[in-house]
N, C-alpha and C positions, 0 to 999 in steps of 0.2 A: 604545358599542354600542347599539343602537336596542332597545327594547323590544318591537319587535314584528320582530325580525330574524330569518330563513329562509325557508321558502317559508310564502305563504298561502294560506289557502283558495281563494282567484282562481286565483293562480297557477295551484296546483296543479291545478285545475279547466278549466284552459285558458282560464279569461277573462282577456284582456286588462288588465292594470296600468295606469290612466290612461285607457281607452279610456273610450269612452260606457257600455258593456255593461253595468257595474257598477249594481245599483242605487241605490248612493250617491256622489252627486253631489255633490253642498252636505251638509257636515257643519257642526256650531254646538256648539265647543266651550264651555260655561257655567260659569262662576267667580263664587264669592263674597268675592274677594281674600284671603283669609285664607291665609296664605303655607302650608296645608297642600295648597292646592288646586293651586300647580305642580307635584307630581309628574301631576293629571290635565291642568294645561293640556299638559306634557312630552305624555307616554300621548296625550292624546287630540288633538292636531294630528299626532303623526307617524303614527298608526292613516287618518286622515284621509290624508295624503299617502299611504300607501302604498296607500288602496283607490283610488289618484288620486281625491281626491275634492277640491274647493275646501275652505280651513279656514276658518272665522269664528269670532271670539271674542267673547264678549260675558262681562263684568266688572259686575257689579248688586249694591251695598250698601246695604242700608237706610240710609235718612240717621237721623243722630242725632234723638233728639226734640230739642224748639226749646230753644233753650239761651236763659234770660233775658236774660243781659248778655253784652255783646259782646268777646271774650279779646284782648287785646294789642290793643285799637284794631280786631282786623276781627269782621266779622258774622258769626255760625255761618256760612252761608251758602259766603262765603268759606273761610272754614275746610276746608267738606269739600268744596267744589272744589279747594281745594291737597290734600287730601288723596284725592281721584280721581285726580289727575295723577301725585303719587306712585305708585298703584298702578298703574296704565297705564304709568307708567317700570319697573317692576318688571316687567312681564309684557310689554315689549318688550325688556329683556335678559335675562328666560326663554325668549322664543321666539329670539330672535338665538342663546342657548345652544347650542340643538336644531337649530338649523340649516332650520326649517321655515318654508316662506312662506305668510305669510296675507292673505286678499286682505282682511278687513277686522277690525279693532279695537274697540268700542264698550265705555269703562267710563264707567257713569252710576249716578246714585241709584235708588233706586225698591223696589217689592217684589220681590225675586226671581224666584219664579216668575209676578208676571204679567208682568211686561218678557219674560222668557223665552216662555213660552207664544206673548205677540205677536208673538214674533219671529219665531217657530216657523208662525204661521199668516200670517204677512207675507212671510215671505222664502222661503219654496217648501224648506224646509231637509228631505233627507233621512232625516238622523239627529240626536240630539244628546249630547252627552255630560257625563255630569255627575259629579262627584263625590260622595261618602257619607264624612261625619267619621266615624261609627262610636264616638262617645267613648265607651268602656267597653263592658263585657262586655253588658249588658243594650239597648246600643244598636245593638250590631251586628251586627243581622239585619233590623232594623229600619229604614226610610228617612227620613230627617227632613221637617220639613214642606213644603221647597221641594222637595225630591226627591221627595216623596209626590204632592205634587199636579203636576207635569211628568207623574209617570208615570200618573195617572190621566185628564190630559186632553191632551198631548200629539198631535197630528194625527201622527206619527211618532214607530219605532221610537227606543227611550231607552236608551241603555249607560250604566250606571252603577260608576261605576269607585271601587275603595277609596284614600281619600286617604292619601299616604302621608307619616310627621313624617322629622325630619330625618335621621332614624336609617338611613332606608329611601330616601329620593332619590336617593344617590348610591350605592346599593348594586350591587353587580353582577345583573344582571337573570337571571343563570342560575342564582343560587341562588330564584329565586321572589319576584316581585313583592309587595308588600306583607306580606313576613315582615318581622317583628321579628329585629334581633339583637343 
């Protein structure tokens, strides 16, 4: 069952699903691969389809600091390129899961939110959607630093969605998104 399943605010408003009308166009799903973040890739590509909006994903981990010597014969380097691909494999049988089409893919290194941000100001994106770990009670009201700073300089509206751990992904969505149980 879809997370954001019954009538919407469109809908119900009489605008068109998929049509132009809507003001979001280009949505830019943001992930920091950390496997807490598919319940917002889930959440926030089908949020996306249903305002018919295009989805784009973008995938941004900081790269390791430089690692001295080189592990098993390859170069850091290597290393978290095989380990970009991995997440990218990951987060193309999350979204294959959910059943939602995205017109584009991007996992790379870099600082989170500035890769974001330029993406934000490059690619005309109407919304973007991020995630919040929330670790602990004192952290969750609070936005962490790639979220904080998206939301403070973002060229567009930022939904920030609570990430949900294993407990809560595969939960039934009518008892309440991101409860514990």
């Amino acid at each position: 069952m879809s997370a954001f399943s019954g009538s919407s605010p469109a809908s119900s408003a009489g605008v068109s699903r998929g049509g132009n009308d809507l003001p979001y166009r280009r949505v830019l799903v943001a992930l920091d691969g950390c496997e807490l973040t598919h319940g917002v890739l889930e959440r926030g590509a089908e949020l996306a389809e249903l305002l018919g909006a295009e989805v784009h994903v973008v995938c941004v981990q900081e790269p390791p600091p430089a690692l001295q010597t080189q592990i098993l014969g390859e170069t850091p380097r290597e290393v978290f390129e095989e380990h970009l691909e991995e997440v990218r494999s990951r987060i193309r049988e999350a979204l294959e899961g959910c059943g939602v089409h995205v017109e584009s893919l991007e996992v790379c290194g870099g600082s989170p939110a500035g890769v974001i941000l330029h993406l934000l100001e490059e690619g005309g994106f109407d919304l973007v959607v991020l995630g919040r770990h929330g670790r602990g009670i004192r952290h969750r009201f609070r936005p962490g630093s790639t979220t904080h700073r998206v939301l403070a300089c973002a060229p567009c509206p930022v939904l920030v969605l609570p990430c949900m751990d294993e407990k809560t992904i595969g939960m039934d969505r009518k008892e309440g998104v991101g409860e514990r149980v």
